[in-house]
N, C-alpha and C positions, 0 to 999 in steps of 0.2 A: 306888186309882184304878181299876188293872183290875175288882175287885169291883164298883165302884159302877157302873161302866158294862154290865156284866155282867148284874148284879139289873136294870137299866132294860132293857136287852136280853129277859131275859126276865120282866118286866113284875111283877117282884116286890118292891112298895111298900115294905114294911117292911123288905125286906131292903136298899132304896136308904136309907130312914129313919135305919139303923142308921149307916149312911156319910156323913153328910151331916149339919150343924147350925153351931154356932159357939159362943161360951165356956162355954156351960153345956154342951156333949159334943151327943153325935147327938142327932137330934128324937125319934127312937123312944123313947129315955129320956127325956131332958127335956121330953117335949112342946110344945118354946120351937123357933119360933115357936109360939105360937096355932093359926096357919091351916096350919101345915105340913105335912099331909096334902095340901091342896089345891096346894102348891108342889109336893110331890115328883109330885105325878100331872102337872102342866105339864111339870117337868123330864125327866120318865121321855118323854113327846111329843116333844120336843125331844133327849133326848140317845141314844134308841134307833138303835143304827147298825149295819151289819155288818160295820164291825171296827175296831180304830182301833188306835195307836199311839203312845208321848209321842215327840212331834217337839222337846221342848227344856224345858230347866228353868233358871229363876230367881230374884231374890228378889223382893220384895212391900219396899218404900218406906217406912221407916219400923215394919215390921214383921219384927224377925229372928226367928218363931217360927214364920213364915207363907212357905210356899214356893209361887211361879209356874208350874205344869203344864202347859205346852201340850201338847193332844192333838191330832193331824190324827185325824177321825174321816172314816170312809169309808160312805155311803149310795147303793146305787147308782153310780150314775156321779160322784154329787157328793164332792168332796176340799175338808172345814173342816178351821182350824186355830183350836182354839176353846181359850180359857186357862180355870183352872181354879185358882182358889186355896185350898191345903191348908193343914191344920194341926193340930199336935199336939196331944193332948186326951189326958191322961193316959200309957196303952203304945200309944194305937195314934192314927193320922191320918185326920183326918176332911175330909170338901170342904166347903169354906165358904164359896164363889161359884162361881159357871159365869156365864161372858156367852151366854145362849141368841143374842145378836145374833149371835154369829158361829156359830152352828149351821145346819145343813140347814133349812128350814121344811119343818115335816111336810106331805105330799102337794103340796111343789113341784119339779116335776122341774129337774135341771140340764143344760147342755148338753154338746156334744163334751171340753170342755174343763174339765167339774167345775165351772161355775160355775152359779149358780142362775138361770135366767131368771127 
């Protein structure tokens, strides 16, 4: 999780690629999606922060292989608390959804209070 948020921090595609996919293993191997070059440059928009932290973990519904990451990420003034669902893929864990809705929108500022105008 640290890593994947890390490589988007600094803005190294392939190295989010490698972090990120779903049952066939990361995109950077599988090339699955298709378009998943173009997802992880959205996501890398979206989940670039200066600094975050897992604010809670749980399970995923019908999915015991699949665990719930909440990150509160930190942008500026703005405090998200954006979920994040992981999962096993062979020895190591890959992310295999982020909800950008609850993320900072890039170049929108937040108020006193971390919240996004």
């Amino acid at each position: 999780m640290k890593a994947f948020l890390a490589a988007a921090r600094d803005t190294n595609l392939t190295l989010m690629a490698s972090y990120w996919g779903g049952s066939a293993g990361p995109a950077a191997t599988s090339k699955q999606p298709p378009d998943y070059e173009k997802r992880i440059r959205i996501l890398q928009k979206y989940l670039t922060s200066d600094s975050s932290r897992v604010a809670g973990l749980g399970t995923v519904d019908g999915h015991p292989d699949q665990v719930m990451v909440t990150m509160q990420m930190f942008v500026g003034n703005c405090r998200n608390n954006v979920p994040f669902i992981v999962g096993k893929w062979k020895d190591q864990y890959i992310v295999q959804n982020v909800d950008v809705t609850m993320t900072a929108t890039p170049g929108r500022p937040c108020n006193d209070q971390g919240t996004p105008m």
